[in-house]
C-alpha positions in Angstrom: 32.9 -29.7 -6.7 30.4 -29.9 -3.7 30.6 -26.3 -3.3 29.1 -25.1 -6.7 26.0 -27.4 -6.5 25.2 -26.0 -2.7 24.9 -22.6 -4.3 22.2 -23.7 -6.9 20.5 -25.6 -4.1 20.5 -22.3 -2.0 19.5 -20.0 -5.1 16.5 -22.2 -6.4 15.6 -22.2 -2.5 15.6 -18.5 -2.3 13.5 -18.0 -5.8 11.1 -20.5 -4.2 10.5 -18.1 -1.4 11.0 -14.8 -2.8 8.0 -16.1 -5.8 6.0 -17.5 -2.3 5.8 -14.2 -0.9 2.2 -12.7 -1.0 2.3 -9.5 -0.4 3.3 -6.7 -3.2 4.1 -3.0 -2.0 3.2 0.3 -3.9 4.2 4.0 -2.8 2.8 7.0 -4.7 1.9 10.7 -4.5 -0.4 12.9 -6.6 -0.6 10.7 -9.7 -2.7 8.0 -11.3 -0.5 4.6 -10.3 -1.6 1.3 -12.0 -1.4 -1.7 -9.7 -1.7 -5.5 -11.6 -2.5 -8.4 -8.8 -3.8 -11.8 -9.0 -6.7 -13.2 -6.9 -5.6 -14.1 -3.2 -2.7 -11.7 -3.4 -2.0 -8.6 -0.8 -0.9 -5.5 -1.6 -0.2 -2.4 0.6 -0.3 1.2 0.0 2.1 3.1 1.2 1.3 7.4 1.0 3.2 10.3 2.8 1.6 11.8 5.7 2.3 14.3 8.5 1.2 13.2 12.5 1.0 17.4 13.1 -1.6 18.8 10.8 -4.3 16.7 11.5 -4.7 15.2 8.2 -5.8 11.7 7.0 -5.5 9.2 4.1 -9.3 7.7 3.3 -10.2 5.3 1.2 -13.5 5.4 -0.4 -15.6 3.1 -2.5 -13.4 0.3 -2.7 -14.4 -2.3 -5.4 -16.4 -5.5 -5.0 -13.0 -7.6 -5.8 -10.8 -5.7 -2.8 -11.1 -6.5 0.4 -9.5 -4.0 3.2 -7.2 -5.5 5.8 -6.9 -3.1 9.3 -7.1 1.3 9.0 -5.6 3.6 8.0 -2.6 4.9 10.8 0.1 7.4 10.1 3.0 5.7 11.5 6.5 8.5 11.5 9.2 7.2 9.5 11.5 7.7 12.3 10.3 6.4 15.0 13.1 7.8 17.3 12.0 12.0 16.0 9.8 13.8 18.6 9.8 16.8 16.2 6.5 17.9 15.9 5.2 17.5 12.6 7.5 14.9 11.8 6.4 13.2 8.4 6.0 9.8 8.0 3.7 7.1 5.8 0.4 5.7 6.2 0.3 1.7 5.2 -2.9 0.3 3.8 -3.7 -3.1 2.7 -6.3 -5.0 0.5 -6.5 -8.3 -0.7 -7.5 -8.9 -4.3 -10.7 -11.9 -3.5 -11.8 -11.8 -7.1 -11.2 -10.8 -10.7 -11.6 -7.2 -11.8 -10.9 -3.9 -13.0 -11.0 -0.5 -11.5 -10.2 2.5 -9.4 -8.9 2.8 -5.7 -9.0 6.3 -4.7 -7.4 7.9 -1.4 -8.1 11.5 -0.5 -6.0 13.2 2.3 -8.1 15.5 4.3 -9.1 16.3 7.8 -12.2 14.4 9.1 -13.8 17.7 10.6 -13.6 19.3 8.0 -16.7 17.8 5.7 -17.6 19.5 2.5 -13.9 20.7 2.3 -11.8 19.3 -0.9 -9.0 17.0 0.2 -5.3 18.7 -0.1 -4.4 15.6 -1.8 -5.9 12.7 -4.3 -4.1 9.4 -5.6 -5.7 7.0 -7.9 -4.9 3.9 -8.6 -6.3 1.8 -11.5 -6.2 -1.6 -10.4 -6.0 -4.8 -12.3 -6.6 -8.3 -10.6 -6.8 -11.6 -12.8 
């Protein structure tokens, strides 16, 4: 009978940690996304991206209840390619500091390229309470 009441122990335990864990994850491309956090929490970002064509995910007027953590990198998915043009993801990550509603909005263009639209856009409408 010991055995059964070990695996509740160990369940509740796990629960416990998974409900600890602060940091939520999104992934998106090329549509509006809605993302619901709650003060102190993390989230981060994930979008497609290419290390060959010279393209980059911005991030621009973030709201007064967002806070940025680190840039923007495009990281390849496999790390052990050495195709050129290999695609891969960019992470980014904001912490929710405050209540509020609105709009995060990445655009994936070249930096050298000003006045040019972005190839891409992805919106997300973001809830914190």
């Amino acid at each position: 009978m010991i055995m059964p009441h070990f695996f509740v122990i160990a369940l509740c335990g796990l629960v416990f940690f998974i409900s600890a864990v602060s940091t939520a994850y999104a992934e998106a491309d090329d549509a509006e996304q809605i993302l619901r956090l709650s003060v102190n929490r993390e989230v981060e970002v994930k979008l497609t991206c290419n290390l060959g064509n010279g393209f980059q995910w911005t991030v621009e007027n973030v709201p007064a209840f967002l806070e940025q953590i680190g840039e923007s990198i495009c990281v390849r998915d496999n790390a052990d390619t050495k195709m050129v043009g290999a695609g891969g993801s960019t992470g980014l990550r904001f912490k929710a500091v405050a209540e509020g509603v609105g709009l995060l909005r990445f655009f994936y263009r070249r930096p050298w390229e000003p006045g040019v639209p972005p190839a891409k856009i992805v919106v997300y409408r973001v809830f914190v309470e």
